[in-house]
py3Dmol code that shows the C-alpha trace and the ligand (Angstrom):
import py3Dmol

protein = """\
ATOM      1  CA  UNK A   1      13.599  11.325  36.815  1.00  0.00           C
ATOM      2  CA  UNK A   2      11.817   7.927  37.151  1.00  0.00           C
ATOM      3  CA  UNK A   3      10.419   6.288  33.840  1.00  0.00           C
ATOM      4  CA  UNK A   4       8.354   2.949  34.108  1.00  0.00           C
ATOM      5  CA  UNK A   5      10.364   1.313  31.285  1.00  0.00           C
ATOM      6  CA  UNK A   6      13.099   2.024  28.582  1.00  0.00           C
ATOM      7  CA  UNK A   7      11.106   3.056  26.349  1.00  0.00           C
ATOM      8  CA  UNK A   8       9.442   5.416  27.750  1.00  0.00           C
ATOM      9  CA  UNK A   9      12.812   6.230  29.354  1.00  0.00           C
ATOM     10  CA  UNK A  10      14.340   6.933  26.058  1.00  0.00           C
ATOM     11  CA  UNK A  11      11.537   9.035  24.510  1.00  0.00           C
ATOM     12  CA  UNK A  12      11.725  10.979  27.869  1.00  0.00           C
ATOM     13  CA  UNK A  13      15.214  11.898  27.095  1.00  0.00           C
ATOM     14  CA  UNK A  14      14.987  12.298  23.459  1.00  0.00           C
ATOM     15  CA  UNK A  15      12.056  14.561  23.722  1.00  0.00           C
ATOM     16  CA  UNK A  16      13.907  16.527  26.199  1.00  0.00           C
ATOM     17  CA  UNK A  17      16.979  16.585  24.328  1.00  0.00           C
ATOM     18  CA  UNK A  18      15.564  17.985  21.091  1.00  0.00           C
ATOM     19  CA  UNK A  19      13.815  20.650  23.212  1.00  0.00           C
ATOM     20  CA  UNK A  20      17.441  22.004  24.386  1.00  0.00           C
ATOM     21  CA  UNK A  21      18.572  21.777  20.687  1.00  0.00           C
ATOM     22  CA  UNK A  22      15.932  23.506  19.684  1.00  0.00           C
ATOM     23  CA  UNK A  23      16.263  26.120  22.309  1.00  0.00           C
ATOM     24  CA  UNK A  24      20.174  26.845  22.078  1.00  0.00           C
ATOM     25  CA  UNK A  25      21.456  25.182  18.315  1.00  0.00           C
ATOM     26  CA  UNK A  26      24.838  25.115  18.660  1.00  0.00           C
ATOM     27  CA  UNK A  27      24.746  23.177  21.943  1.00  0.00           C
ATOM     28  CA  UNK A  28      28.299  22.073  23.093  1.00  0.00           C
ATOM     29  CA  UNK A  29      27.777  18.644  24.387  1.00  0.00           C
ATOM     30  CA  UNK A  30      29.738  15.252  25.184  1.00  0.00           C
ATOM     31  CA  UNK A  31      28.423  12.136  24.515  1.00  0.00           C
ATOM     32  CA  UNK A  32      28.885   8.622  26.020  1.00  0.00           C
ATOM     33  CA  UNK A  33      29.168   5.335  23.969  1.00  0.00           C
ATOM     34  CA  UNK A  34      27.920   2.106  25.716  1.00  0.00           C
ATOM     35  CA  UNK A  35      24.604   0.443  25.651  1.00  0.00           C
ATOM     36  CA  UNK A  36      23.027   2.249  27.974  1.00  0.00           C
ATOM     37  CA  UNK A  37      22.200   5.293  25.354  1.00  0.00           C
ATOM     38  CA  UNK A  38      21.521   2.846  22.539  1.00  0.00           C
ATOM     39  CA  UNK A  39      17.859   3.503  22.567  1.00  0.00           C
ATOM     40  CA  UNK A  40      17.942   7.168  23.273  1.00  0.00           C
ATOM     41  CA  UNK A  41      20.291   7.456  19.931  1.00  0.00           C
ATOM     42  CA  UNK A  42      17.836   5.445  17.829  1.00  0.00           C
ATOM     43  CA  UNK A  43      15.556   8.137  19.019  1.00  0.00           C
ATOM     44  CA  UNK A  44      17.742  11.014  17.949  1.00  0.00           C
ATOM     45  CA  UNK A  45      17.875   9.387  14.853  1.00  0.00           C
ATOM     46  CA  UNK A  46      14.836   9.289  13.957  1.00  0.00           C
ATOM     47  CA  UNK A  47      13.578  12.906  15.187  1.00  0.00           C
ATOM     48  CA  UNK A  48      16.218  14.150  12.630  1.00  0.00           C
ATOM     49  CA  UNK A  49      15.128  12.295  10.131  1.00  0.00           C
ATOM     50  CA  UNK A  50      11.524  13.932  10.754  1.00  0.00           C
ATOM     51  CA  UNK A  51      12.710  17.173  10.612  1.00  0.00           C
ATOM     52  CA  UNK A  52      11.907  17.646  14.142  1.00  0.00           C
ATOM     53  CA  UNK A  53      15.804  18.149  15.218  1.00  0.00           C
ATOM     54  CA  UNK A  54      18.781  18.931  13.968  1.00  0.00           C
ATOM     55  CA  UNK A  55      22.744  18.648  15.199  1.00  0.00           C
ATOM     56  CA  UNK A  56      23.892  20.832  12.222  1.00  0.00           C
ATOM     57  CA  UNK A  57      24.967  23.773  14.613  1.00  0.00           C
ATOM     58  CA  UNK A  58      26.058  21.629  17.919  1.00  0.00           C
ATOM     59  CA  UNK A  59      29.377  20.579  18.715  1.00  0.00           C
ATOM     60  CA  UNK A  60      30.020  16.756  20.317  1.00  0.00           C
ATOM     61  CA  UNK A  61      33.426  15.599  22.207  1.00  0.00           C
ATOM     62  CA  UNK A  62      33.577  12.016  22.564  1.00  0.00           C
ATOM     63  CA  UNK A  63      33.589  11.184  26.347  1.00  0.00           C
ATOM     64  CA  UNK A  64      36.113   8.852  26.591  1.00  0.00           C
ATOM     65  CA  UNK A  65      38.205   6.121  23.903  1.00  0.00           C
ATOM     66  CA  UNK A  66      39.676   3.088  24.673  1.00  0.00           C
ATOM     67  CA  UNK A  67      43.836   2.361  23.705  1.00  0.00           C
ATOM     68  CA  UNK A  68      45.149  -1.075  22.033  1.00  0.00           C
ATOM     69  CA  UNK A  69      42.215  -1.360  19.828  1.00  0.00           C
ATOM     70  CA  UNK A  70      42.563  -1.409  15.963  1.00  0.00           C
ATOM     71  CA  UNK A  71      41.048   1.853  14.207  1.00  0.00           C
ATOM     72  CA  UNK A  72      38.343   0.233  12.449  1.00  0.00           C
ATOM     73  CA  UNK A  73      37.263  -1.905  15.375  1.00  0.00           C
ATOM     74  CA  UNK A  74      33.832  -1.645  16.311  1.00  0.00           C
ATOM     75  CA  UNK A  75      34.339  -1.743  19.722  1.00  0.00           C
ATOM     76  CA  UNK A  76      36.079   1.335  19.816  1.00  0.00           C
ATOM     77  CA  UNK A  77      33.533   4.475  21.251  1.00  0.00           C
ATOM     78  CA  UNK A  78      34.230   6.278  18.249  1.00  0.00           C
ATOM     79  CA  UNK A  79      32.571   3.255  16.035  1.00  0.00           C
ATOM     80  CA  UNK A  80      30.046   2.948  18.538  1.00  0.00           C
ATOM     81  CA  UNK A  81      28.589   6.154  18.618  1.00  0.00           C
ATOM     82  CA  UNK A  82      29.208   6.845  15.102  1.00  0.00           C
ATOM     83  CA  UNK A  83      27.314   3.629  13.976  1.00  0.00           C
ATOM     84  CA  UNK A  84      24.375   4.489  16.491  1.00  0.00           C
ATOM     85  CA  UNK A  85      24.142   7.877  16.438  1.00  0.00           C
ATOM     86  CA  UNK A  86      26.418   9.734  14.361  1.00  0.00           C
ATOM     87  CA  UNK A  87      25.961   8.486  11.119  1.00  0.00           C
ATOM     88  CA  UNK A  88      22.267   8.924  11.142  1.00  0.00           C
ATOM     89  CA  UNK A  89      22.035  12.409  12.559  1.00  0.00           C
ATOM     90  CA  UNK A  90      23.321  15.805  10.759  1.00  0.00           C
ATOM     91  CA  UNK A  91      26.181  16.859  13.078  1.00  0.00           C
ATOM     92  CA  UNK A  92      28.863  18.222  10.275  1.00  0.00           C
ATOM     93  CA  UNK A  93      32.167  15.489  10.946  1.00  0.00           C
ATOM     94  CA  UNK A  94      34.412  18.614  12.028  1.00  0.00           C
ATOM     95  CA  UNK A  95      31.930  19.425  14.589  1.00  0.00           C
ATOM     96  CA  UNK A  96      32.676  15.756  16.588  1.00  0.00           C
ATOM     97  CA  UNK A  97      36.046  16.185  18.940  1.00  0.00           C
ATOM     98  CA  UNK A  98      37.068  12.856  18.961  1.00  0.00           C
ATOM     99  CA  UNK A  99      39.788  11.332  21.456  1.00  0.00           C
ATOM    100  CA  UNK A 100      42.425   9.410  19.500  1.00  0.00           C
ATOM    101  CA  UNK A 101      43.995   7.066  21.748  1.00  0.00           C
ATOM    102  CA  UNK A 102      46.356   6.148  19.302  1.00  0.00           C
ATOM    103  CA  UNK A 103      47.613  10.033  18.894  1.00  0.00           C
ATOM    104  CA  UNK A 104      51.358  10.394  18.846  1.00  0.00           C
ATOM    105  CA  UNK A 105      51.432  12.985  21.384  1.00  0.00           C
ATOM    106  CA  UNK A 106      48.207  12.048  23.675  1.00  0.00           C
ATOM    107  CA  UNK A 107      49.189  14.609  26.277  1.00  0.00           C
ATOM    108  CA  UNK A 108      49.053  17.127  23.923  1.00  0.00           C
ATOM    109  CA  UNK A 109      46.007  15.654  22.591  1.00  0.00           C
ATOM    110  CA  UNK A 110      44.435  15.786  26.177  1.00  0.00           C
ATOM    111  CA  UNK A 111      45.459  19.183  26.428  1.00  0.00           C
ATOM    112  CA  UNK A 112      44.072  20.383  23.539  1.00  0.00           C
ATOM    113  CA  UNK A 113      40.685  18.630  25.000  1.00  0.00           C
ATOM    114  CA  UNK A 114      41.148  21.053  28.181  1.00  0.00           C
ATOM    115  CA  UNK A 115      41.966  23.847  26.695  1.00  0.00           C
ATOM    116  CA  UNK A 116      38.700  23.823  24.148  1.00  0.00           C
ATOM    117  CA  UNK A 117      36.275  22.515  27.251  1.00  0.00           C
ATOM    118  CA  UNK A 118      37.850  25.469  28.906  1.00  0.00           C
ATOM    119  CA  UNK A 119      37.239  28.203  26.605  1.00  0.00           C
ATOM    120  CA  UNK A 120      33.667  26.949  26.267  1.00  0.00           C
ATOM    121  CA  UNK A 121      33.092  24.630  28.775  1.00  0.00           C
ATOM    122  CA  UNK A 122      30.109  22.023  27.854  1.00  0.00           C
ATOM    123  CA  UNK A 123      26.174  23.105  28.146  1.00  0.00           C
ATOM    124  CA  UNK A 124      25.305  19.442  28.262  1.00  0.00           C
ATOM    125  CA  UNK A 125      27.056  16.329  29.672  1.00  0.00           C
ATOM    126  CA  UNK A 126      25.406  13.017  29.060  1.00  0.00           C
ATOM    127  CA  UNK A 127      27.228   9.974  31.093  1.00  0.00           C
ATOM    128  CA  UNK A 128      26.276   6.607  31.629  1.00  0.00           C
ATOM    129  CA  UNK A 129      27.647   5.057  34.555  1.00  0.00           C
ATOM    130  CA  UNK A 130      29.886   1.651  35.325  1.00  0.00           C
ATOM    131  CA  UNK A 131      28.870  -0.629  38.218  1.00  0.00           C
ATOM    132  CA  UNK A 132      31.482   0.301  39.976  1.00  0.00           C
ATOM    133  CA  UNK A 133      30.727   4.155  40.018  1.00  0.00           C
ATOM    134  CA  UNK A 134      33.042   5.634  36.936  1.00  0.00           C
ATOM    135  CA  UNK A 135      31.653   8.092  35.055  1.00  0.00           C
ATOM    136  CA  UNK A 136      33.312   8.076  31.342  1.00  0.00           C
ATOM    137  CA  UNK A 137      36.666   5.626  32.400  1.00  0.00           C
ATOM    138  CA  UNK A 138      36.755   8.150  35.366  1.00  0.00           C
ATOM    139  CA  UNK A 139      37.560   5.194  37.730  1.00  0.00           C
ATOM    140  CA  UNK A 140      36.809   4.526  41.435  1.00  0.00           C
ATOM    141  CA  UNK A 141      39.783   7.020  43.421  1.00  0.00           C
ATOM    142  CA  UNK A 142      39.810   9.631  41.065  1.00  0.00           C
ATOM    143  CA  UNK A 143      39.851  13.398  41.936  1.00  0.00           C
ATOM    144  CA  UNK A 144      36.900  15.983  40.827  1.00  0.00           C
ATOM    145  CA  UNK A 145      39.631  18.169  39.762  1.00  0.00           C
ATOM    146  CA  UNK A 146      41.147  15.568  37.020  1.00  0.00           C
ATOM    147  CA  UNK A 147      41.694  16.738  33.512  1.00  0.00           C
ATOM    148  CA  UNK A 148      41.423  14.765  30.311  1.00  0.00           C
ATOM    149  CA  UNK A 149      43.963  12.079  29.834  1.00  0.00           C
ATOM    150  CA  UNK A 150      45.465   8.847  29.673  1.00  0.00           C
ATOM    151  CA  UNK A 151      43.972   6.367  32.552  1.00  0.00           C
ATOM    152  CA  UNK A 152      44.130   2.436  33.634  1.00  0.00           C
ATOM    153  CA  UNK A 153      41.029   0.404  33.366  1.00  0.00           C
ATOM    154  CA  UNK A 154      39.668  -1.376  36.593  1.00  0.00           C
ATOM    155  CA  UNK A 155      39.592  -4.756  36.097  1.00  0.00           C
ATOM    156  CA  UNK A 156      35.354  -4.703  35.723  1.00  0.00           C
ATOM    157  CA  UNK A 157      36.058  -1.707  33.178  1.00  0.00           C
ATOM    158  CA  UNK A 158      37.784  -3.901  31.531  1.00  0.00           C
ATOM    159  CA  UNK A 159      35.281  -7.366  31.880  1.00  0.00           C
ATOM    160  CA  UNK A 160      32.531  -4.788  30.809  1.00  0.00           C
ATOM    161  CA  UNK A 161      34.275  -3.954  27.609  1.00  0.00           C
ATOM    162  CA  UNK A 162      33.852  -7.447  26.502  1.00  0.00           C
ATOM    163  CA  UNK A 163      30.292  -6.642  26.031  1.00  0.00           C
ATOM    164  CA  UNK A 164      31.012  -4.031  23.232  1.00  0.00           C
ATOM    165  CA  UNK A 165      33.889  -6.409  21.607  1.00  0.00           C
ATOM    166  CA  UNK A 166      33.502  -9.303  18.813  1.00  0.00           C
ATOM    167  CA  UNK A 167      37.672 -10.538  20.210  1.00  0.00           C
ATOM    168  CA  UNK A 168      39.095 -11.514  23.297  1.00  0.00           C
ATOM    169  CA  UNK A 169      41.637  -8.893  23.346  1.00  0.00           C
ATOM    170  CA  UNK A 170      40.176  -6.344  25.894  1.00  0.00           C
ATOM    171  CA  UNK A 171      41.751  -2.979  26.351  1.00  0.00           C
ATOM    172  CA  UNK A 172      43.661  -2.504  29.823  1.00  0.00           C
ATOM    173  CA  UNK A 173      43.611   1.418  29.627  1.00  0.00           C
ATOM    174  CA  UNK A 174      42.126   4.538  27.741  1.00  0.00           C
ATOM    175  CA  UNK A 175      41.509   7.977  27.749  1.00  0.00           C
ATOM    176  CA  UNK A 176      38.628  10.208  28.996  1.00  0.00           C
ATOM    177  CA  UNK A 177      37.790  13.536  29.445  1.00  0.00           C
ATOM    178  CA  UNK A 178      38.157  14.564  33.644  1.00  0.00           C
ATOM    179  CA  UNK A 179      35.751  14.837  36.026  1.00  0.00           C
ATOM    180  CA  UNK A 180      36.708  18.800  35.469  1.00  0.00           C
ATOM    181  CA  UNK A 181      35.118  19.230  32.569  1.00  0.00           C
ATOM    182  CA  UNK A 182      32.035  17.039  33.506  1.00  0.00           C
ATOM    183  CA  UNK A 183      31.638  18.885  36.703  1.00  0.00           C
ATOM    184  CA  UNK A 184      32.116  22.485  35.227  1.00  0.00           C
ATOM    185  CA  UNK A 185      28.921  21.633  32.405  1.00  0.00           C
ATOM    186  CA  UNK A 186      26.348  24.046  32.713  1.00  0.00           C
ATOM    187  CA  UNK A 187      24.179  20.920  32.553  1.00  0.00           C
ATOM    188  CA  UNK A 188      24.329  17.118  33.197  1.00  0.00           C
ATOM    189  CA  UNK A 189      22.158  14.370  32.588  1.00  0.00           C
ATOM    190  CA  UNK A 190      23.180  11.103  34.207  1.00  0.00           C
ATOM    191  CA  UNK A 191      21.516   7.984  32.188  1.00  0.00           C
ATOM    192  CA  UNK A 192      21.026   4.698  33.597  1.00  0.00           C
ATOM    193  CA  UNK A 193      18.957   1.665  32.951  1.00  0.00           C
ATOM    194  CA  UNK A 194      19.034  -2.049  34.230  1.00  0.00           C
ATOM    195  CA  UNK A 195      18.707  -3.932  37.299  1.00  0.00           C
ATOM    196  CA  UNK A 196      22.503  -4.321  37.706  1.00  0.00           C
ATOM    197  CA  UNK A 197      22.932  -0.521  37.463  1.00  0.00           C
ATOM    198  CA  UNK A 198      20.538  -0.078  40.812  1.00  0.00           C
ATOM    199  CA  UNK A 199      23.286  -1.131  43.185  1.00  0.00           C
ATOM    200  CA  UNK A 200      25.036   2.071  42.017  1.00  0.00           C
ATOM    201  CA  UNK A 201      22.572   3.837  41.316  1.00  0.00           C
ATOM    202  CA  UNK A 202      21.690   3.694  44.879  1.00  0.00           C
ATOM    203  CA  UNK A 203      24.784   4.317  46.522  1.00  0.00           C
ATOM    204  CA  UNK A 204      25.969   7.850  43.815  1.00  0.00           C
ATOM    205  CA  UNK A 205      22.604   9.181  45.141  1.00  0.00           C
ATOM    206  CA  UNK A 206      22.464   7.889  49.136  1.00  0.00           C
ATOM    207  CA  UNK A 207      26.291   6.785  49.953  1.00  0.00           C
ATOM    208  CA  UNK A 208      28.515   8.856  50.766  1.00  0.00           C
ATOM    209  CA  UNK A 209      29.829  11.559  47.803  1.00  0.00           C
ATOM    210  CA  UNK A 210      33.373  10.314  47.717  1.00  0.00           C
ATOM    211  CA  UNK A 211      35.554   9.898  44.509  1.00  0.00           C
ATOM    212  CA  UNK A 212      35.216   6.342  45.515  1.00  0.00           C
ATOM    213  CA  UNK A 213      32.341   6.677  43.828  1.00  0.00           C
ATOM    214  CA  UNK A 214      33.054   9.157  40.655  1.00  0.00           C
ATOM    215  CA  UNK A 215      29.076   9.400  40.115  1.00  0.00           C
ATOM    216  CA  UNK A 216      28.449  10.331  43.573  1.00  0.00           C
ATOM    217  CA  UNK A 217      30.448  13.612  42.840  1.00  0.00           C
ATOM    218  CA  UNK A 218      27.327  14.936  40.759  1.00  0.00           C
ATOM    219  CA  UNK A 219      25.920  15.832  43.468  1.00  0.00           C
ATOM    220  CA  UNK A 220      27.808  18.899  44.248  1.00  0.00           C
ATOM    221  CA  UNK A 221      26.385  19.640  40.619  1.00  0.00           C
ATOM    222  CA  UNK A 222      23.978  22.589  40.422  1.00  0.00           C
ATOM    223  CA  UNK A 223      21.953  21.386  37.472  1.00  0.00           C
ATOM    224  CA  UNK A 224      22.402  17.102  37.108  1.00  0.00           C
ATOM    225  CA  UNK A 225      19.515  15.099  35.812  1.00  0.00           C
ATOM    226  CA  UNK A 226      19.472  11.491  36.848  1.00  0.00           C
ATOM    227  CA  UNK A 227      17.129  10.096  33.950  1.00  0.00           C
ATOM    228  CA  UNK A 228      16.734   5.860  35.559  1.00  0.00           C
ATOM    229  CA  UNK A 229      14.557   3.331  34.433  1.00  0.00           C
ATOM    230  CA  UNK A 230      12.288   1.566  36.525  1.00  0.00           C
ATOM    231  CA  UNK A 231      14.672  -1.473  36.847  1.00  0.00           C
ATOM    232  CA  UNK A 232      17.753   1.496  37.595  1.00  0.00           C
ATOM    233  CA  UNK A 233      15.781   3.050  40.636  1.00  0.00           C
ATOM    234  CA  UNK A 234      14.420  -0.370  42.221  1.00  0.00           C
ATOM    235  CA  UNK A 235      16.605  -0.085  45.042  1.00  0.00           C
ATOM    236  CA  UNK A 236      15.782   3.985  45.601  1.00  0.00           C
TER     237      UNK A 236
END
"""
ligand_1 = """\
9
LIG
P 27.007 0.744 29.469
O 28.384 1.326 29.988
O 26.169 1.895 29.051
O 27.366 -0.133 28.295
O 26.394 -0.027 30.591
C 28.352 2.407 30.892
C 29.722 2.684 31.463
O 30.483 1.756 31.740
O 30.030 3.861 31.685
"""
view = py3Dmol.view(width=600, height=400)
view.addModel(protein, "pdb")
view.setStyle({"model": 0}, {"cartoon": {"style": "trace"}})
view.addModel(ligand_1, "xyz")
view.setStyle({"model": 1}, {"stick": {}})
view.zoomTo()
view.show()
């Protein structure tokens, strides 16, 4: 799906999100922090505040966390998402599945992840996408089979994190759900929006569908949306 600018990209999206929450309430979904869905959020936002929306029956698992961050740090996906989408929507706080990289046990943690995506595996996944192909930190060699847990940045992962981060202190590693879970949604929309996302963009739809390229792995997907700006798909 090709929109002529953000804007219009985002109200794309956000029109066609509320129409699946309106059609199945209690939508299981996972959601991506990052700027990418900044706009789409703000969107969200506001459609609950009309009335025209509501997350009061859907369940959201955080896509992925980084580690070595302080709790409160606004950097952290958690913060992110909370300041830009889930503190202005109505999604009841036990109804978010977070991903606490600073659990005790985060195997069991990750397990726990698994075994809940299993048992109801998600209806929608919306990802954003690195430069370098991830898909949540779902780096560049990584297996479709993967399950949720503990993973090494790349070193752009980590360069890109900067962007999100007020300290020099950049996390090295984190934790993400697995290209399992993403694969095994009944439904995935892949959002991207910039002219350094058409590289990319480019080769997860034309190269070759490799985990080299985590993205490119959608394709085997029955029922993936790629929702791009006009500035994502200049290179399509
Ligand atoms: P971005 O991050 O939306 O901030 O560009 C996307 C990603 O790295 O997955």
């Amino acid at each position: 799906m090709q929109l002529p600018d953000t804007q219009a990209w985002a109200e794309a999206i956000a029109q066609a999100w509320c129409a699946r929450l309106n059609a199945q309430p209690a939508l299981h979904m996972c959601l991506p922090a990052g700027h990418t869905p900044t706009p789409v959020y703000a969107q969200m936002t506001r459609a609950v505040a009309g009335g025209r929306v509501s997350f009061h029956r859907a369940t959201a698992f955080l896509l992925d966390e980084y580690g070595g961050l302080r709790k409160d740090d606004p950097g952290r996906c958690a913060n992110m998402l909370r300041t830009q989408l889930l503190d202005g929507i109505d999604l009841p706080a036990q109804q978010f599945v977070g991903l606490d990289a600073d659990a005790a046990d985060l195997d069991a943690l990750c397990r726990a992840h698994d075994q809940q995506l299993a048992q109801r595996p998600l209806d929608l996944a919306i990802l954003g996408i690195g430069t370098n192909g991830h898909l949540g930190m779902n780096e560049p060699g990584t297996a479709a089979d993967s399950l949720t847990r503990r993973v090494a940045l790349h070193a752009s992962t980590v360069a890109a994190s900067g962007r999100y981060l007020t300290h020099a202190h950049l996390p090295t590693w984190g934790v993400t759900i697995g290209m399992k879970a993403l694969l095994e949604a009944r439904e995935v929309w892949l959002l991207a929006t910039g002219e350094h996302k058409a590289a990319v963009i480019e080769h997860t739809l034309h190269g070759e569908i490799s985990s080299a390229v985590p993205a490119s792995l959608l394709r085997t997907h029955p029922n993936c949306v790629v929702w791009l700006d006009a500035e994502a798909a200049s290179r399509l």
